[in-house]
N, C-alpha and C positions, 0 to 999 in steps of 0.2 A: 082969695087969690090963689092959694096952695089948689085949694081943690081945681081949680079952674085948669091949672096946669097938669093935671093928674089927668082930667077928664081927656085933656088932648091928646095925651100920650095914648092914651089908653086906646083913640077912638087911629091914632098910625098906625099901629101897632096891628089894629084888627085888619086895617086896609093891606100893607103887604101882606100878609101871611093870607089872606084872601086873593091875591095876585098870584105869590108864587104858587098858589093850587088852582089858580086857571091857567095857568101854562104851562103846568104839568101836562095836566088833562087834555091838550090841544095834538093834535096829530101830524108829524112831520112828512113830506112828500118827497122822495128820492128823485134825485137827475135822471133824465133818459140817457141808456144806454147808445156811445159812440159806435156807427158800424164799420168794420173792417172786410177786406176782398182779400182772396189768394188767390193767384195764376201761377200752371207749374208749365217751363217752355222746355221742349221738346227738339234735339236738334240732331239733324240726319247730312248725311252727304248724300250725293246723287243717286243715290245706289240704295237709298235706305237705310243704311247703314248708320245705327249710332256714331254720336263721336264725342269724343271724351275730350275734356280740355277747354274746348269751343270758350271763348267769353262770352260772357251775356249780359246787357246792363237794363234794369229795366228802371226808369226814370236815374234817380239818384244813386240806386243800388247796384253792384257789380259783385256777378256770380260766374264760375266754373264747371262745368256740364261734367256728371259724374260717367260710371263706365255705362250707364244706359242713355246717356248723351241727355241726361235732361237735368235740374236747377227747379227749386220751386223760391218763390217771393211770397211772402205771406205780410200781414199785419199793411196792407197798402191800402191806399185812400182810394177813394171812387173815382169812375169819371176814367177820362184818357190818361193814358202813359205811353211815354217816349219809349221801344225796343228794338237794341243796339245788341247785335252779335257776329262776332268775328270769329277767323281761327287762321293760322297758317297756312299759306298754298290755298287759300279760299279766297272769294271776293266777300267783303264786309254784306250786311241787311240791318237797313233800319226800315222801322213802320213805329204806324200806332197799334194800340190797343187798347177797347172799351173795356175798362170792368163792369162783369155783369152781378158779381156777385154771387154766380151761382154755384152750387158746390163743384168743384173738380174741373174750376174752368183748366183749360189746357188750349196752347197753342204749337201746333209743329213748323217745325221751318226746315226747310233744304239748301244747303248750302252749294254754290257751284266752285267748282274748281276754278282757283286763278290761275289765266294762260301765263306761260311759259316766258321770260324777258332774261336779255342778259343784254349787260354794258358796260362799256368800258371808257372811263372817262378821259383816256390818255389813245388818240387816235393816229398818232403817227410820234414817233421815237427818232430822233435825229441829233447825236451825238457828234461833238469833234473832236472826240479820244478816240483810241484804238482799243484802251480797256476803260471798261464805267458800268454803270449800272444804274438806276432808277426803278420808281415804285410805280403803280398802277392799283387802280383801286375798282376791282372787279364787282359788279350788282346782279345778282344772279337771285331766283327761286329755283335751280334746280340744281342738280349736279352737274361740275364741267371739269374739262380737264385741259393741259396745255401740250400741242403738237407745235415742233419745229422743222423747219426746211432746212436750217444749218447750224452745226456742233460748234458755231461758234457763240450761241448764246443757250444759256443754264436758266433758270424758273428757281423760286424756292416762295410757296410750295409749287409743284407741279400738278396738284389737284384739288378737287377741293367743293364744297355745296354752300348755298349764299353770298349773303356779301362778304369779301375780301382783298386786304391788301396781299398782291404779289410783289416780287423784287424780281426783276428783268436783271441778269450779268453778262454780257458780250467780252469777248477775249478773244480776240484774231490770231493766230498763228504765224509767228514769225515766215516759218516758213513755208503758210500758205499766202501769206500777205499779197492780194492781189487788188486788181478794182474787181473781178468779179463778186470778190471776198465785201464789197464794200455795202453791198445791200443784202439786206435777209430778213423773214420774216418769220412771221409764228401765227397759230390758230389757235383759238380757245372755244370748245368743242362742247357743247349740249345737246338736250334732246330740240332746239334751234338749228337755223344754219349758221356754221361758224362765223366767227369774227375774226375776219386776216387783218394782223397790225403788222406794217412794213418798219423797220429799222435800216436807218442811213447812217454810215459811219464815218466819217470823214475821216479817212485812213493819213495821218503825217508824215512828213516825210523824216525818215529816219537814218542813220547810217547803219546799215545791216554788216558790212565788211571792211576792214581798215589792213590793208596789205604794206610793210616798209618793203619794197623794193628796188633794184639797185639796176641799172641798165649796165653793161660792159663797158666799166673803165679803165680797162689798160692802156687806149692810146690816147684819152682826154682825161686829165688830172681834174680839171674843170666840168667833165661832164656831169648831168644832175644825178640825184637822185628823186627817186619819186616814191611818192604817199599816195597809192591807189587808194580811191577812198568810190564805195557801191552805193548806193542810197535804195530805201525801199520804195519808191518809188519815179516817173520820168522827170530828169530834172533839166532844167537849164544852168549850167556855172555863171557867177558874176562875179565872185570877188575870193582871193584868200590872204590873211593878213597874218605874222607872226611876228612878237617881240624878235626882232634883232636878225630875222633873214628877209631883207628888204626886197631879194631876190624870188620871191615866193610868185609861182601864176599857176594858173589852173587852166586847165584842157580838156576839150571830152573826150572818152573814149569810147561811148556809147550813149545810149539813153539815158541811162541809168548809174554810169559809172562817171568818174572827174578823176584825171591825175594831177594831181600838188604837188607842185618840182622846186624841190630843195636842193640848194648846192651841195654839192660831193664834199666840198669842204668841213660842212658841217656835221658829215656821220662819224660820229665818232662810237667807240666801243660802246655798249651798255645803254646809252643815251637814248629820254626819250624825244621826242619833238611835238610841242603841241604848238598845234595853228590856231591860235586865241580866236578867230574867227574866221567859218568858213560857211558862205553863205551860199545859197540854190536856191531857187525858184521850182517849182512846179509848173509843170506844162501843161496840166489840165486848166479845167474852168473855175476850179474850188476856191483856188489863191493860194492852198496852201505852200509856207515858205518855212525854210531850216535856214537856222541863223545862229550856231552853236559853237562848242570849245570841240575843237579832234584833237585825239593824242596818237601821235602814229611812233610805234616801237617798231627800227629795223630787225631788234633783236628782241625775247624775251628780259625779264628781271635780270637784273644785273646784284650778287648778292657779296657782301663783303665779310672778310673775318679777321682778324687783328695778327698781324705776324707776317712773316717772310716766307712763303712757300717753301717745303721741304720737297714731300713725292705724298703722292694719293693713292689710294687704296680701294677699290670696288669689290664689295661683299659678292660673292657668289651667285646668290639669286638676284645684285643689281638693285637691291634697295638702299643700303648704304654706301657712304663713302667715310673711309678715315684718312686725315689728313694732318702728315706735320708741320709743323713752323717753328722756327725761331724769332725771335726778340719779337714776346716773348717764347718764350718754349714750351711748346704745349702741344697737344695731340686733341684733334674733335670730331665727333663722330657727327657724320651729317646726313641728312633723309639725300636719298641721290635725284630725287624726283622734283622737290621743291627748296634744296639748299640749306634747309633749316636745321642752327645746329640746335642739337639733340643731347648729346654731353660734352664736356670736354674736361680734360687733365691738366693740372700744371704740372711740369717737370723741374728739380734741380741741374736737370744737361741738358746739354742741345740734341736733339733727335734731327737726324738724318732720312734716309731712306726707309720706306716703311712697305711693308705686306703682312696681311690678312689671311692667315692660311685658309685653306678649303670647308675648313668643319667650323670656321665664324667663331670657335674658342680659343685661339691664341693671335696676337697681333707681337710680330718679330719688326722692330725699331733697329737703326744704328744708333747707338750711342757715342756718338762726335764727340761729349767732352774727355770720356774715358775709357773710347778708342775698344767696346768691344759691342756684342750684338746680345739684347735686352727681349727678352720673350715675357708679354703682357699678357695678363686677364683685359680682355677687351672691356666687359661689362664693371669693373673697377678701377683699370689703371696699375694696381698692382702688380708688380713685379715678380713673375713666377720664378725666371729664371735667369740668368748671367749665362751666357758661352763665348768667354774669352779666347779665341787666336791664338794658340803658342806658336812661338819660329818654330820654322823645319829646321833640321839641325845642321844645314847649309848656311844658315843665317848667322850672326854674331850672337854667341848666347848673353852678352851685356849687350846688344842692340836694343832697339825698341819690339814694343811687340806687331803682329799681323794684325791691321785693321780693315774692320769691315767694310764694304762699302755699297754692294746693291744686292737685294735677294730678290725671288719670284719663286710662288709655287706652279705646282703643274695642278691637276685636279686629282692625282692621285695622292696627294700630299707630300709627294717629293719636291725640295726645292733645288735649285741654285745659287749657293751666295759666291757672289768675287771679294775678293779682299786683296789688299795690299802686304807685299810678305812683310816690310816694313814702313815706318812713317812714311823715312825720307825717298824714299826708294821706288822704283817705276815697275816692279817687278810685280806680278802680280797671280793670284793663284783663285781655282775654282777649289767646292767644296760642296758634296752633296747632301743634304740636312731631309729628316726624317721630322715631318712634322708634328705628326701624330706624336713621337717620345721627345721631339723636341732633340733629338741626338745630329751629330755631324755622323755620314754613312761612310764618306769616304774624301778623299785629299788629292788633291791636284792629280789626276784621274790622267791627263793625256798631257803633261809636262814634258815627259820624251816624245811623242809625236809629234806634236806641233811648235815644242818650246815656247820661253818665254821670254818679251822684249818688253823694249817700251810700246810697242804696238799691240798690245793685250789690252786694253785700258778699257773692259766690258762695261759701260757704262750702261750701256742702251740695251733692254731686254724685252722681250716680249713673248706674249704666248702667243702660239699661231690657231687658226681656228680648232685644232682636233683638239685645242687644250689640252694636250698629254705632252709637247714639244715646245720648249723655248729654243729660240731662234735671239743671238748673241750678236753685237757687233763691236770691233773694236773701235776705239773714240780716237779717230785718226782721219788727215785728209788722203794719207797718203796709200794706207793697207786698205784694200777693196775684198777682204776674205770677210764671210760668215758664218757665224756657226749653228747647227741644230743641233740641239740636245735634244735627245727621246729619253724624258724621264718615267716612262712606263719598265723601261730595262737600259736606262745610263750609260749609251750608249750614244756618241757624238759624229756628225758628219760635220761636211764644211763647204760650200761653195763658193768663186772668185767672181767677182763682179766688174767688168771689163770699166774703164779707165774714160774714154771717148764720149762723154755724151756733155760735149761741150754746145755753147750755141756759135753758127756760123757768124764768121768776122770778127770774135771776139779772140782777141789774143792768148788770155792765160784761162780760156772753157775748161780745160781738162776735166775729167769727171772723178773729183774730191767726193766723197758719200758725204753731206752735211748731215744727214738723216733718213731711217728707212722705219717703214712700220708694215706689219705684212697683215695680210687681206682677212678680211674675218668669216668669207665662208669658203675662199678658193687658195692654193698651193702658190700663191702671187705675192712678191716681196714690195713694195710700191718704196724706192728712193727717190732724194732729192739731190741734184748735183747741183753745182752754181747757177745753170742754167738751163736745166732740164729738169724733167721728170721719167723715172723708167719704172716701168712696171715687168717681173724678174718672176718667168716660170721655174721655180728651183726644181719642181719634180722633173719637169723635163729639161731643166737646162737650158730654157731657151726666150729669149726676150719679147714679149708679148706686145709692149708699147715705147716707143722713147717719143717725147714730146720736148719739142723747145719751147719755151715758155714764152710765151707774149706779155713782158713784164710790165708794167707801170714802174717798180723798182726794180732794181739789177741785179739783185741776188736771193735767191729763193734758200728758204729755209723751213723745217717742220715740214712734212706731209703726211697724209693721214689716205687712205682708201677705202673704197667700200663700195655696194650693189647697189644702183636704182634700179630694180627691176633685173633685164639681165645687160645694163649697162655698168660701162665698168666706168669707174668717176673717184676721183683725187681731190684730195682738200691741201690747197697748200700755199705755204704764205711767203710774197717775198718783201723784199728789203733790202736796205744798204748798208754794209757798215759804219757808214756816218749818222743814219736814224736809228740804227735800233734803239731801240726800249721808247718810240716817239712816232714813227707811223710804220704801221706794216699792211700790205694788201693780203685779205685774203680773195681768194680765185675758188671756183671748184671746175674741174677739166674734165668732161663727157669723152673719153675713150674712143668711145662709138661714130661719136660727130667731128670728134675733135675740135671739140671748140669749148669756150670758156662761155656759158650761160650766166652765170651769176660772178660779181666781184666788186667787192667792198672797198673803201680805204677802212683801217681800223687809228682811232687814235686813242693810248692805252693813256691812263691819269699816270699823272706827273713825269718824270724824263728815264725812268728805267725801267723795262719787262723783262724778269728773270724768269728761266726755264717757263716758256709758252708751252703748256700740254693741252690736249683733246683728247678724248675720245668720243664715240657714236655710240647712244643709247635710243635703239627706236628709228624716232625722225629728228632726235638733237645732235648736233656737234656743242659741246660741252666746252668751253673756252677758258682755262685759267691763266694768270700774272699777278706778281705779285711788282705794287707800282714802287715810286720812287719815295712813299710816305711812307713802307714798312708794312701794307697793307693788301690783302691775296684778295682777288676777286674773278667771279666766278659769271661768266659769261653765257645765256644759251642762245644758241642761233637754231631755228625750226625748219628744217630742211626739207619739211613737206612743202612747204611756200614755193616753192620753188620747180620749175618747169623746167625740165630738163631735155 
């Protein structure tokens, strides 16, 4: 049995190894070689010309044409293929192509130029602002640019190649605002013919001018006043409404114009008026309607500062003003153009009368609590100096001492103070003060000439226009004399102001000087008597104007003069002594015409107006009062408004 198994092994054994050396021995046959094609494409513009860039896809594959405008594809299958080549400013080419196999196939192709397109997806522009803007989305292959027929519309950008968003801006001109203005158009320019896009604007209607003016009320208490109000375009009026003037109508005064008649009643000082609605129609076809808040100012800003008016101060060159007050006591320096104060001082005394000498480095104050005259650093407040008043030795030497009471420089830096010789006493003396050292020059200078009474009582002073002369009055109904000082060389004249410029029928007219203020470019004194107004050639001596006044109230007080052109015109206000400090009319009076063009009622806040001043800066009359609260405010009225 052993062996039996042995033999079998023996006889496997021989069979593989007889196997694996016949299949050694057997000869293996290799795969046929896969064949592959190359095509190299060739691309030209019309002209022959290489072109570089070119896309080119040939079946699945995508290639870029180098600077000899051609691309090769290799390792590609047989048979057709799909060929796809593009380029910018070109028109695309597809075809077929048979591979052939053969070495250095090549194909050329010529590309033609793509014509010329532009557009614009935005073909008419029709806006109901007056200002706006919108986009436009320009498609272009070529370069273009943008031309306008009117500067009321801007591009950004204004030129440009391809596709591109623009931004169209329109802005009309107030003050070309017209309907011509309302259509305009623009071109967008290539080697095409342009594309003209028209823009319509629906121009609104707007209020371009709001005038407070006041028709002549001296003989109707009751007559209106009116809110000229212009619109930018033709309107119809229908309606105007205001909290608490029930009295409110509107009227045309043109196309384009509406007057808003508010009772006289209601103008008071400062105040502004809004007509919570004031409605117009448009005359055109458009519909457009205004249906808005109007604020109508007869006057400018009305600005307030805390205290009792003292006396004001105008800087030299007219930019500033300083101004004192009491309760409290304090001194503020204010922009003279917009009111605003700028600094201000508190004082331990009460200040008085104040001036600003010539060179804007010293501010000379009365010191009311302790009766003598305070010379300031304007830019601190600080106290440079004290110049006490001794009695002249006419006086009681245990009396009290000389108090100060008004100064004024000239522009040479000379001033004039008055002062009182003592408290109680009516007596009263000039003194000529050197600004620049701040020294007294000299001492009641024309005491024997002229003497002194109780009719010296120089309250009122002013420069006259050569600003080298104040011009003096005393504070009396009954002395009609004034004086000029010439402080170039202090030297004093005087002329008499006759007595008669009462008004006819009135019993006790006589001509009392309530006030004078003299002219700021001519040799012209302008007084106010109870019932007139006279304007007073002092160079010649001779009376240029006497006017009776067409009152609404019965007794004229403050006037002020001055040039429209080469009309001569009076600002001036009257009243009764039963209203002051509660209404006063002002009037202004054309010389030339003799007549009162403009005239207001004023009603000041609360029941007292203490010392009312003005002056004319420009086209303002400048209006101060200090009311019955303790509080000074400051008034402007624009004098240019006004047709004279």
């Amino acid at each position: 049995m052993m062996k039996e198994i042995l033999r079998l092994s023996a006889i496997f054994l021989v069979l593989v190894v007889s196997g694996l050396f016949f299949f050694s021995c057997k000869k293996i046959e290799p795969e046929p070689e896969k064949k592959t094609y190359e095509i190299t494409v060739f691309v030209t513009n019309e002209s022959s010309i290489p072109m570089q860039g070119a896309h080119v896809t040939v079946g699945m594959i995508e290639k870029w044409t180098d600077a000899e405008g051609k691309c090769t594809f290799s390792d590609l299958s047989g048979g057709t293929v799909a060929l796809q080549i593009s380029a910018d400013g070109y028109l695309p080419i597809s075809q077929s192509v048979t591979l052939t196999g053969q070495p250095g196939q090549t194909v050329r192709i010529a590309l033609s130029k793509e014509p010329p397109y532009l557009s614009v997806d935005v073909q008419q522009i029709d806006t109901p602002e007056m200002k706006s803007k919108t986009t436009l989305q320009i498609q272009s292959n070529t370069a273009w640019r943008i031309e306008s027929t009117s500067d009321v519309l801007s591009f950004e950008p204004r030129e440009g190649s391809g596709n591109q968003a623009v931004t169209v801006s329109w802005a009309f001109p107030e003050e070309q605002e017209n309907e011509d203005l309302a259509l305009a158009e623009f071109k967008i320019l290539s080697s095409l013919d342009p594309v003209t896009i028209p823009v319509r604007c629906h121009l609104p209607i707007r209020v371009v001018k709001i005038e407070g003016t006041v028709p002549n009320l001296v003989v109707n208490i009751n007559a209106a006043a009116i809110a000229r109000v212009t619109f930018s375009r033709k309107v119809l009026p229908l309606e105007a409404w205001a909290p608490g003037y029930y009295e409110l109508g509107v009227r045309s005064v043109d196309d384009y114009t509406v007057d808003v008649v508010i009772p006289a009643k209601y103008v008071a000082l400062g105040e502004r008026y809004v007509i919570d609605r004031l409605k117009v129609e448009s005359t055109n076809d458009d519909g457009v309607s205004f249906d808005s808040t109007v604020v109508v100012d007869f006057f400018d800003d009305k600005v307030e500062i805390e205290g009792v008016l003292g006396q004001w101060s105008l800087s030299k060159d007219e930019t500033r003003i300083w101004i004192s007050t009491g309760f409290p006591n304090r001194i503020y320096e204010l922009d003279a153009r917009s009111f605003e104060v700028l600094k201000s001082f508190d004082l331990d005394w009460e200040p008085g009368k104040l001036q600003l000498n010539p060179y804007n480095n010293r501010l000379y104050v009365v010191d009311k609590t302790n009766r003598v005259l305070k010379v300031l650093d304007p830019a601190s407040g600080n106290t440079v100096k004290t110049i006490k008043l001794e009695p002249d030795k006419r006086d009681d030497p245990d009396g009290p001492i000389t108090i100060p009471c008004n100064i004024l420089f000239a522009d040479n830096g000379v001033g004039v103070l008055i002062a009182t010789a003592t408290y109680l006493s009516d007596a009263y003396r000039w003194f000529f003060i050197d600004s620049r050292h701040d020294n007294i020059l000299e001492e009641n200078p024309l005491e024997k000439e002229f003497g002194w009474d109780t009719e010296y009582c120089f309250t009122e002073m002013y420069l006259d226009h050569s600003r080298t002369r104040i011009i003096c009055s005393p504070l009396t109904y009954l002395n009609q004399r004034s004086f000029i000082i010439d402080c170039s060389n202090k030297s004093v004249t005087h002329f008499e102001v006759d007595k008669d410029f009462g008004s006819p029928g009135v019993g006790d007219a006589g001509g009392s000087i309530v006030q004078h203020r003299p002219h700021k470019e001519k040799d012209l004194m302008f007084f106010c008597a109870p019932y007139s107004v006279v304007v007073y050639d002092y160079a010649r001596d001779t009376y240029a104007q006497v006017f009776v006044c067409q009152m609404h109230y019965s007794f004229v007080d403050f006037c002020y003069g001055t040039l429209f052109g080469d009309d001569i015109c009076t600002y001036y206000f009257s009243g009764t002594p039963a209203f002051i400090g509660i209404s006063w009319q002002l009037q202004i009076l054309n010389h030339s015409t003799h007549t009162v063009p403009f005239a207001v009622n004023l009603q000041f806040d609360g029941g007292y107006a203490q010392d009312s001043i003005s002056f004319l800066e420009g086209d303002r009359l400048v209006l101060a009062s200090t009311d019955g609260n303790g509080k000074t405010f400051f008034v402007t009225i624009d004098t240019s408004r006004f047709s004279l």
